[in-house]
The first five atom37 places (N, CA, C, CB, O) and aatype in JSON, in Angstrom:
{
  "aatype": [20, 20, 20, 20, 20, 20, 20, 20, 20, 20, 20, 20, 20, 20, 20, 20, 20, 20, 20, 20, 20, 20, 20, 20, 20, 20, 20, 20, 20, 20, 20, 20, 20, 20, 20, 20, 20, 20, 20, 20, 20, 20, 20, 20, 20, 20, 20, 20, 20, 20, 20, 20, 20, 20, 20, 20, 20, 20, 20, 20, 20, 20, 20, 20, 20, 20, 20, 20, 20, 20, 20, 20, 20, 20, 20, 20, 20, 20, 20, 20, 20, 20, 20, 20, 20, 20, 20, 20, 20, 20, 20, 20, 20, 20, 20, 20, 20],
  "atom_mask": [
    [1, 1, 1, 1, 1],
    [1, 1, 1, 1, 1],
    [1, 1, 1, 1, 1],
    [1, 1, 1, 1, 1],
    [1, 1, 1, 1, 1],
    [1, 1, 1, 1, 1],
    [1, 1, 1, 1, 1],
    [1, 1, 1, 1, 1],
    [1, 1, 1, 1, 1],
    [1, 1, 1, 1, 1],
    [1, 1, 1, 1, 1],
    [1, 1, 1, 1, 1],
    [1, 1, 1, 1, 1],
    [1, 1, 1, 1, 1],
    [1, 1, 1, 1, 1],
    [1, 1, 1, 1, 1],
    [1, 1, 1, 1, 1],
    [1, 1, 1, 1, 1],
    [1, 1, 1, 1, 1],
    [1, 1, 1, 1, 1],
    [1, 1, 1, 1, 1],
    [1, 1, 1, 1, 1],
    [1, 1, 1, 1, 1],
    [1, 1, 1, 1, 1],
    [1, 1, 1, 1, 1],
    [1, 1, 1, 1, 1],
    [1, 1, 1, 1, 1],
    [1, 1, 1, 1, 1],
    [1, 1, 1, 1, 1],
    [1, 1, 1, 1, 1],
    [1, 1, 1, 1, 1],
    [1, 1, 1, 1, 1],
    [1, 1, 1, 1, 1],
    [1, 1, 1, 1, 1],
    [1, 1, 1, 1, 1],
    [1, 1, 1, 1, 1],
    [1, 1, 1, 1, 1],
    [1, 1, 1, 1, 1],
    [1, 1, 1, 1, 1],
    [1, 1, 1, 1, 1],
    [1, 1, 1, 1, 1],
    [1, 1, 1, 1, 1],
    [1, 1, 1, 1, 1],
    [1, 1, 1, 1, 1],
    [1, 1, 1, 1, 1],
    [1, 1, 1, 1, 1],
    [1, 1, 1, 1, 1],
    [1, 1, 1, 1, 1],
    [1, 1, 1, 1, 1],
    [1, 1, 1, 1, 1],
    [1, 1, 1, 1, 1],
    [1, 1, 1, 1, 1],
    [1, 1, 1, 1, 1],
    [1, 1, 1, 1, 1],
    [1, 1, 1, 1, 1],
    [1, 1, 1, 1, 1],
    [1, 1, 1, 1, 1],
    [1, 1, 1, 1, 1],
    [1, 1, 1, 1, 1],
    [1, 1, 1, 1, 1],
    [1, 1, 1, 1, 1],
    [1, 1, 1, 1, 1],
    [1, 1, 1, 1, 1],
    [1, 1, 1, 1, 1],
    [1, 1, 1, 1, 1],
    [1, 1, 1, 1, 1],
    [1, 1, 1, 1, 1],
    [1, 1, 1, 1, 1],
    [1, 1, 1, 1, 1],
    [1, 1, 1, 1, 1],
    [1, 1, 1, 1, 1],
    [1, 1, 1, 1, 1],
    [1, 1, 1, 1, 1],
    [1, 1, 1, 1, 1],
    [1, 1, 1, 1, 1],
    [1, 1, 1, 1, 1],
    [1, 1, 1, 1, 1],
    [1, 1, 1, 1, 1],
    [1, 1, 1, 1, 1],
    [1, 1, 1, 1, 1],
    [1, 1, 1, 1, 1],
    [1, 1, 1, 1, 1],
    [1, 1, 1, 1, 1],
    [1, 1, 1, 1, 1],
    [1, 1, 1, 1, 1],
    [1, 1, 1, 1, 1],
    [1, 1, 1, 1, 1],
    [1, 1, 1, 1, 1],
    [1, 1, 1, 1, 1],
    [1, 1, 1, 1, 1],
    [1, 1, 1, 1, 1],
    [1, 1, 1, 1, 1],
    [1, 1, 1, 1, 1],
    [1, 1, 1, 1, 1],
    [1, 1, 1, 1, 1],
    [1, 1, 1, 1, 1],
    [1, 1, 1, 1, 1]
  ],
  "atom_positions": [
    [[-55.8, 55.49, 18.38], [-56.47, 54.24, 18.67], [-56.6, 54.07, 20.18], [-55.7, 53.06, 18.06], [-55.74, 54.49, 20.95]],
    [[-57.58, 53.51, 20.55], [-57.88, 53.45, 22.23], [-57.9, 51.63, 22.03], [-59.84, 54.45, 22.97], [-58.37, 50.91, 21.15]],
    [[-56.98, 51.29, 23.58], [-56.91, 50.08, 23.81], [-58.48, 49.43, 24.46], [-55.64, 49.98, 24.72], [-59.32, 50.3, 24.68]],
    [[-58.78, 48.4, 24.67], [-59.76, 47.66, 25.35], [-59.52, 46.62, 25.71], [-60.71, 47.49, 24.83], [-58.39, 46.31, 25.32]],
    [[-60.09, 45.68, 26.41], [-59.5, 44.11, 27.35], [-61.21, 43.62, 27.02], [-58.8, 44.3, 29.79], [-62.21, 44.27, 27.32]],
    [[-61.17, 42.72, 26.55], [-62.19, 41.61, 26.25], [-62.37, 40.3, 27.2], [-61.81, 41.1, 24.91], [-61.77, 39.28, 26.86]],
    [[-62.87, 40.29, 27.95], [-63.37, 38.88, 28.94], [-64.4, 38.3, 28.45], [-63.83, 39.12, 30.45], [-65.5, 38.83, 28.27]],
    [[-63.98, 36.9, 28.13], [-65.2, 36.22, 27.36], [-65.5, 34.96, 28.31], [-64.79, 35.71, 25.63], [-64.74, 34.41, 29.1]],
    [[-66.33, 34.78, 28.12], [-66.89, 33.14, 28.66], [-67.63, 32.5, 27.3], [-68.31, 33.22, 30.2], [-68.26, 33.22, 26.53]],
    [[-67.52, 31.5, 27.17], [-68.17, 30.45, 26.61], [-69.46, 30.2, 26.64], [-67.73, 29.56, 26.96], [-69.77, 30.23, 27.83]],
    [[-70.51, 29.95, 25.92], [-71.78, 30.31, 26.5], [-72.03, 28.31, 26.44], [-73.03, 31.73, 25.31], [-70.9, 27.85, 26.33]],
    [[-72.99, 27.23, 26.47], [-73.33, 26.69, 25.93], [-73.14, 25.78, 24.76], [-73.71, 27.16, 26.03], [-72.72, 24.62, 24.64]],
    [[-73.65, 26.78, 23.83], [-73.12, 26.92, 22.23], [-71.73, 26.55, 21.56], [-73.15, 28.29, 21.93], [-71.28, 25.75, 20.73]],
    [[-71.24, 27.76, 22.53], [-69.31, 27.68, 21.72], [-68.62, 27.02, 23.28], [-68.2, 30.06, 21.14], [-67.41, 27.19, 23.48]],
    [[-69.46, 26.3, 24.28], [-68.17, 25.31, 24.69], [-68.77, 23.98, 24.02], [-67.82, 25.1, 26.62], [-68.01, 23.01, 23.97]],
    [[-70.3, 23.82, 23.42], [-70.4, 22.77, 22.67], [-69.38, 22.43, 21.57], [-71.54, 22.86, 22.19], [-68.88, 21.33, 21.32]],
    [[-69.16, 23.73, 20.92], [-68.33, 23.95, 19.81], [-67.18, 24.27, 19.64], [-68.67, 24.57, 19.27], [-66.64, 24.62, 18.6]],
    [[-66.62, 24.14, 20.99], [-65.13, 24.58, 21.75], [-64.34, 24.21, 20.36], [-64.52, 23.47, 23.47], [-63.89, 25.27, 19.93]],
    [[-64.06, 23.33, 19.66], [-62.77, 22.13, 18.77], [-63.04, 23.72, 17.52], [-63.6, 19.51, 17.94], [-62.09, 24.04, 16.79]],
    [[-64.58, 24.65, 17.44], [-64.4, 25.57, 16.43], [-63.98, 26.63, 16.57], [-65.23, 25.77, 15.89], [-63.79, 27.37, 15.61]],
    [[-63.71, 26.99, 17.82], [-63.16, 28.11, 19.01], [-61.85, 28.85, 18.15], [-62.5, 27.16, 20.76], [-61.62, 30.05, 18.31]],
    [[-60.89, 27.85, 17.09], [-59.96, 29.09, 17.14], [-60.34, 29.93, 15.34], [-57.91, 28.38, 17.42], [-59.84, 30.92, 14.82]],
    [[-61.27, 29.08, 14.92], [-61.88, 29.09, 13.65], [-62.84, 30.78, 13.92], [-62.96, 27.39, 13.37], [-62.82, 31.77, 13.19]],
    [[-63.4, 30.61, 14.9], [-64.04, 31.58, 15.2], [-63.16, 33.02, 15.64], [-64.88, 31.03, 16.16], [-63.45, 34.17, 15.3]],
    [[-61.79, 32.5, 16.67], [-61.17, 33.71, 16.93], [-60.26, 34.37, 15.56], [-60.25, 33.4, 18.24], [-59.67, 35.45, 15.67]],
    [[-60.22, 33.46, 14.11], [-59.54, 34.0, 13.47], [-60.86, 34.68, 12.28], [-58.33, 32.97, 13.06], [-60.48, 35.29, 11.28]],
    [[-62.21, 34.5, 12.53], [-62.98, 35.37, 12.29], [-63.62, 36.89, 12.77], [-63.53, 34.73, 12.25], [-64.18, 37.81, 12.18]],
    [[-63.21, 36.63, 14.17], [-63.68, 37.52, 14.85], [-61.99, 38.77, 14.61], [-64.24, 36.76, 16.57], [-62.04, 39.97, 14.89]],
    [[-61.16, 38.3, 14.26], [-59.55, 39.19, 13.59], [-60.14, 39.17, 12.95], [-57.99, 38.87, 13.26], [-61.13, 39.43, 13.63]],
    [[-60.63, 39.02, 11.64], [-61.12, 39.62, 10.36], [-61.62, 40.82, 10.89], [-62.21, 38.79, 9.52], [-61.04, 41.89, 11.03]],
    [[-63.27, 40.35, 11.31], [-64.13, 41.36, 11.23], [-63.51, 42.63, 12.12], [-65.55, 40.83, 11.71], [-63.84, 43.75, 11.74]],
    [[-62.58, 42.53, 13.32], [-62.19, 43.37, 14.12], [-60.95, 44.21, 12.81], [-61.6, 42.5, 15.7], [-60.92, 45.44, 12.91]],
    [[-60.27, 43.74, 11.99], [-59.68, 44.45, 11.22], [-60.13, 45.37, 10.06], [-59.03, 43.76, 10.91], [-59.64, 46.45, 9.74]],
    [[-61.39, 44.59, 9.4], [-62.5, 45.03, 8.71], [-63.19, 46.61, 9.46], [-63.58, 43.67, 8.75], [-64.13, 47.16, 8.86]],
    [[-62.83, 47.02, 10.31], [-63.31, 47.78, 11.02], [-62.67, 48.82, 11.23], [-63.58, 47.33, 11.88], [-63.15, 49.92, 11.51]],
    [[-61.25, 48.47, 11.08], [-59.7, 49.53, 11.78], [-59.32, 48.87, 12.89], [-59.99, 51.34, 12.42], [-58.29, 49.34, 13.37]],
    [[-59.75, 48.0, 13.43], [-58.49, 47.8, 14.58], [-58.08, 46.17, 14.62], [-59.08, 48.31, 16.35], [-58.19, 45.34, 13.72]],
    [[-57.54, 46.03, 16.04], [-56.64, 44.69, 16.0], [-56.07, 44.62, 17.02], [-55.63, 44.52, 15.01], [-55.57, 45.45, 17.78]],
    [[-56.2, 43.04, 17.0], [-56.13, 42.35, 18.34], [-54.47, 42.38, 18.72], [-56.81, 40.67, 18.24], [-53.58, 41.92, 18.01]],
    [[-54.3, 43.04, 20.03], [-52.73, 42.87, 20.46], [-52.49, 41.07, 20.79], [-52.39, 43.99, 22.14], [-51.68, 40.27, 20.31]],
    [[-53.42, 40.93, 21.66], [-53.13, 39.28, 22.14], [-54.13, 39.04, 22.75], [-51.9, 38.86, 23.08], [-54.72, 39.98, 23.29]],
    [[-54.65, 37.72, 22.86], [-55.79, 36.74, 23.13], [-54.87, 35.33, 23.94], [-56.7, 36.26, 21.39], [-53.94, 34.62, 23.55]],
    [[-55.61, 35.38, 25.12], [-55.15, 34.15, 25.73], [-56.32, 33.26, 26.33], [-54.13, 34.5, 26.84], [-57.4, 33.77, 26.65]],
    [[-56.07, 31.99, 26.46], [-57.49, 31.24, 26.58], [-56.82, 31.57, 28.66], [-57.72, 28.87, 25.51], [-55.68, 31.91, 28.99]],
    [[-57.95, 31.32, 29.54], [-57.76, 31.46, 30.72], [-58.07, 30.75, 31.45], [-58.03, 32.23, 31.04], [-59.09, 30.24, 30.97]],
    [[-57.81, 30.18, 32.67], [-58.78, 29.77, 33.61], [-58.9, 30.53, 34.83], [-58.56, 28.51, 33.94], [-58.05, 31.22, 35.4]],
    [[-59.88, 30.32, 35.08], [-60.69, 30.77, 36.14], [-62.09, 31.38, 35.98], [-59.96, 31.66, 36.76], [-63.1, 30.95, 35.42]],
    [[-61.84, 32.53, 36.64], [-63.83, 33.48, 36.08], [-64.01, 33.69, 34.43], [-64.03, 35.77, 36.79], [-65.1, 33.36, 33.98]],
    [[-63.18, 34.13, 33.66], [-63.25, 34.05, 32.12], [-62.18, 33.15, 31.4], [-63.1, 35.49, 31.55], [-61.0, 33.14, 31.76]],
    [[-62.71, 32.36, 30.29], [-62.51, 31.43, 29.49], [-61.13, 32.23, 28.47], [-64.06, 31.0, 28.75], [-60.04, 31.69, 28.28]],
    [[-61.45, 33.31, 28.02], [-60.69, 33.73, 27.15], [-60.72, 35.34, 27.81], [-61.21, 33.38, 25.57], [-61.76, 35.78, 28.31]],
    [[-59.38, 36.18, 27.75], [-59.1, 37.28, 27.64], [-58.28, 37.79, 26.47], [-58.67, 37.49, 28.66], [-57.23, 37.26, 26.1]],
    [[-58.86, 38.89, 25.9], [-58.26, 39.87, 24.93], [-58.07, 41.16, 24.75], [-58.65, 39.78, 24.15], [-59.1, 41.82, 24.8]],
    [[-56.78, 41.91, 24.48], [-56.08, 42.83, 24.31], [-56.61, 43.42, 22.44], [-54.46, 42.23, 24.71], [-56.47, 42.77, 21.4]],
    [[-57.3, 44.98, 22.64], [-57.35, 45.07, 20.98], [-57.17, 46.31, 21.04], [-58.67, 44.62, 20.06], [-57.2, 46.77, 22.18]],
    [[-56.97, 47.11, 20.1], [-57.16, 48.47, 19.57], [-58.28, 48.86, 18.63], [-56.05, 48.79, 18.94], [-58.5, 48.19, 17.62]],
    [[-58.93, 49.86, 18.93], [-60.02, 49.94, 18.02], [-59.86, 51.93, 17.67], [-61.76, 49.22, 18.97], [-59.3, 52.75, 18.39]],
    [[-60.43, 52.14, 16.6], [-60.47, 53.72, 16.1], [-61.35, 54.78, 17.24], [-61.38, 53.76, 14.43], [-61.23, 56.0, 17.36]],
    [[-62.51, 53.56, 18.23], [-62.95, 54.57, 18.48], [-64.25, 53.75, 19.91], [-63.45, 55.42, 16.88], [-64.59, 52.57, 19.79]],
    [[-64.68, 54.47, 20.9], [-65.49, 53.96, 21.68], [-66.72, 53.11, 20.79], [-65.93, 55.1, 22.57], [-67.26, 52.14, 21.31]],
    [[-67.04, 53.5, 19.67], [-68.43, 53.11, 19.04], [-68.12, 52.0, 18.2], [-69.16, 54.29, 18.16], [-68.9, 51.05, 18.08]],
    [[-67.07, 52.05, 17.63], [-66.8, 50.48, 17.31], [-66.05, 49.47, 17.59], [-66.6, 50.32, 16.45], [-65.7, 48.68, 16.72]],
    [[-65.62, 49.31, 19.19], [-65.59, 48.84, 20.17], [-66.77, 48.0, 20.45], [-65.34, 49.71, 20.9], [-66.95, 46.79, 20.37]],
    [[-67.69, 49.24, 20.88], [-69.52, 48.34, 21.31], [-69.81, 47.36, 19.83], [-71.43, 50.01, 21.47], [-70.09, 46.16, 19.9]],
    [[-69.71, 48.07, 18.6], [-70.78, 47.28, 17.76], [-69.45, 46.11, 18.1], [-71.39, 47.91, 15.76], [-69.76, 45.43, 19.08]],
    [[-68.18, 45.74, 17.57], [-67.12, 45.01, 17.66], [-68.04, 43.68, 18.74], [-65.63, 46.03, 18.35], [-68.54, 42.62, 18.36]],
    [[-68.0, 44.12, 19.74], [-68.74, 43.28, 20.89], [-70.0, 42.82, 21.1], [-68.68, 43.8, 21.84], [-70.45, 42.11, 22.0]],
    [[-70.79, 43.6, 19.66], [-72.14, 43.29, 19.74], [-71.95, 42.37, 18.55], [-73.26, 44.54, 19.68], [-72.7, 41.39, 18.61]],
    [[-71.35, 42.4, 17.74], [-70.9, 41.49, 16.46], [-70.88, 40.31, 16.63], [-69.67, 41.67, 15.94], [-71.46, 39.43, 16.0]],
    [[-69.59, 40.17, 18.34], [-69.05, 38.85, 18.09], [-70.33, 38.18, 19.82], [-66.64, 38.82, 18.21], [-70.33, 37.22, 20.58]],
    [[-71.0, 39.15, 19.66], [-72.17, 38.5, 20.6], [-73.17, 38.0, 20.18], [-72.72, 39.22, 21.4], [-73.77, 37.27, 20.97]],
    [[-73.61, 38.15, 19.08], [-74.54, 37.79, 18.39], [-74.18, 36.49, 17.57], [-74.91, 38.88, 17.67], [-75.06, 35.87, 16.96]],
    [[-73.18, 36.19, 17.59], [-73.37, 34.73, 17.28], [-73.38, 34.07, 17.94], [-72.79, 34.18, 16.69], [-73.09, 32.96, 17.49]],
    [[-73.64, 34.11, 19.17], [-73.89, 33.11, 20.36], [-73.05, 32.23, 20.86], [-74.82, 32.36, 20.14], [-73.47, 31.28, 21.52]],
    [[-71.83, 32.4, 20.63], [-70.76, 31.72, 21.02], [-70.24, 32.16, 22.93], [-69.59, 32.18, 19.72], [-70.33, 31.39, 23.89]],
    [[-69.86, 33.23, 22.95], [-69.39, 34.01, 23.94], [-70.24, 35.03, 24.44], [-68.3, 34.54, 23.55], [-71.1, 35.71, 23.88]],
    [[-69.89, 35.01, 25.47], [-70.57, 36.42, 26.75], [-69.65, 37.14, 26.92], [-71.07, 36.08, 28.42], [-68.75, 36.52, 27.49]],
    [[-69.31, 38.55, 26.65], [-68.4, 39.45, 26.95], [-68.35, 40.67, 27.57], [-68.02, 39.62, 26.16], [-69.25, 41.51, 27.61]],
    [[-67.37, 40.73, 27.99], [-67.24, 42.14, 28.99], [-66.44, 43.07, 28.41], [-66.59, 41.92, 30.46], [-65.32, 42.58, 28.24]],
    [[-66.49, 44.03, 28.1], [-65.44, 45.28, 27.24], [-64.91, 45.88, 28.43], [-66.28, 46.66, 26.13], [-65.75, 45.96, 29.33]],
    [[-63.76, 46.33, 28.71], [-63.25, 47.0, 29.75], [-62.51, 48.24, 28.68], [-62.19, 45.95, 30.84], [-61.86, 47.79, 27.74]],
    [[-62.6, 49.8, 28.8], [-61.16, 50.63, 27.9], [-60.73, 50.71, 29.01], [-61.15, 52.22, 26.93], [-61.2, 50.92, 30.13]],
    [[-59.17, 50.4, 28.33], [-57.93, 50.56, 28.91], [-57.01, 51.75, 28.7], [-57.31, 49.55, 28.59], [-56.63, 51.99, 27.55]],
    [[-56.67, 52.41, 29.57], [-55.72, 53.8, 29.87], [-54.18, 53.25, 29.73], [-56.0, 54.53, 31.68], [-53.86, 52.31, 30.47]],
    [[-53.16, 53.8, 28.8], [-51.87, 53.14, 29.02], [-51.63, 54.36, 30.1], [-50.68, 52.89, 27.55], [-52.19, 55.34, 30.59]],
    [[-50.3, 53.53, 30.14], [-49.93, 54.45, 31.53], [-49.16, 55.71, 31.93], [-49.34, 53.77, 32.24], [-48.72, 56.2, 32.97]],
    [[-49.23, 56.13, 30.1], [-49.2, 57.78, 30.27], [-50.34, 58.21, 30.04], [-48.3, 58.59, 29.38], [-50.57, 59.39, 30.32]],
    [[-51.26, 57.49, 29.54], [-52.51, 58.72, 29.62], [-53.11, 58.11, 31.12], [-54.0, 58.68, 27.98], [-54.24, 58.58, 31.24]],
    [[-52.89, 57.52, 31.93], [-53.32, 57.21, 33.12], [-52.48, 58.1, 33.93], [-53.27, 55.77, 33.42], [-53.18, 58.75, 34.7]],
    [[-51.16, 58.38, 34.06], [-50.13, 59.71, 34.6], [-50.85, 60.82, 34.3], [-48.55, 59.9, 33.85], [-51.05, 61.54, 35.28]],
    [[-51.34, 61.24, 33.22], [-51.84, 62.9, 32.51], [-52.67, 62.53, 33.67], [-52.64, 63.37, 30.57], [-52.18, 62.73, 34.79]],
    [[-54.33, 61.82, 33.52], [-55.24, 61.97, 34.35], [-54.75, 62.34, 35.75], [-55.96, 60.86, 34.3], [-54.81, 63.48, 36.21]],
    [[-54.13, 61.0, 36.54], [-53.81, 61.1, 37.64], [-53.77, 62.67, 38.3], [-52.68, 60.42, 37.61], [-54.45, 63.21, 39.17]],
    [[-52.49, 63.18, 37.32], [-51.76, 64.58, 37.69], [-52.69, 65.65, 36.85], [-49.92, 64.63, 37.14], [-51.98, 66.65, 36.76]],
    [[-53.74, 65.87, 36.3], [-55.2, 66.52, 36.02], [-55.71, 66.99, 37.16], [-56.25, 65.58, 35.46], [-56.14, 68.14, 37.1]],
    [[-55.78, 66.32, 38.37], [-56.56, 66.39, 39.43], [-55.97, 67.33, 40.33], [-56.77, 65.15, 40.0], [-56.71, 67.91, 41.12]],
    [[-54.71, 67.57, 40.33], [-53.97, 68.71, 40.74], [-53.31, 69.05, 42.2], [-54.79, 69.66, 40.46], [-52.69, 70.1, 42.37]]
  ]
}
């Protein structure tokens, strides 16, 4: 499983609909489990993004659709970041030789 970090903002829509916000994050765990993976942790934020999230997914490609899923309902704007733990960030590092 490869980790990823989710930065969301609120668009409009879902800060109109903020009070449905956690209705939605326990849909968006469905469909992300429906898939093979799952959310480590979700925290609401302040500052540049509204919400950040920690997930595991099977694979780079359903990651994207994952993010194209929960973009298309017009709630949130998101940023996918994959994340390296920090032994496969050591292997790379020491790769380079």
């Amino acid at each position: 499983m490869s980790t990823y970090i989710m930065l969301a903002n609120w668009t409009d829509q879902g800060a109109r609909n903020v009070r449905d916000s956690p209705n939605r994050l326990d849909a968006a765990n469905k469909a992300l489990e429906d898939v093979g993976g799952e959310f480590r942790s979700v925290f609401m934020t302040m500052g540049e993004f509204d919400l950040v999230g920690e997930y595991e997914a099977p694979d780079d490609a359903v990651a994207a659709r994952f993010a194209l899923q929960v973009g298309q309902l017009g709630n949130v704007r998101t940023r996918t970041l994959k994340a390296f733990p920090e032994t496969a960030y050591r292997e790379i590092i020491n790769s380079l030789g």
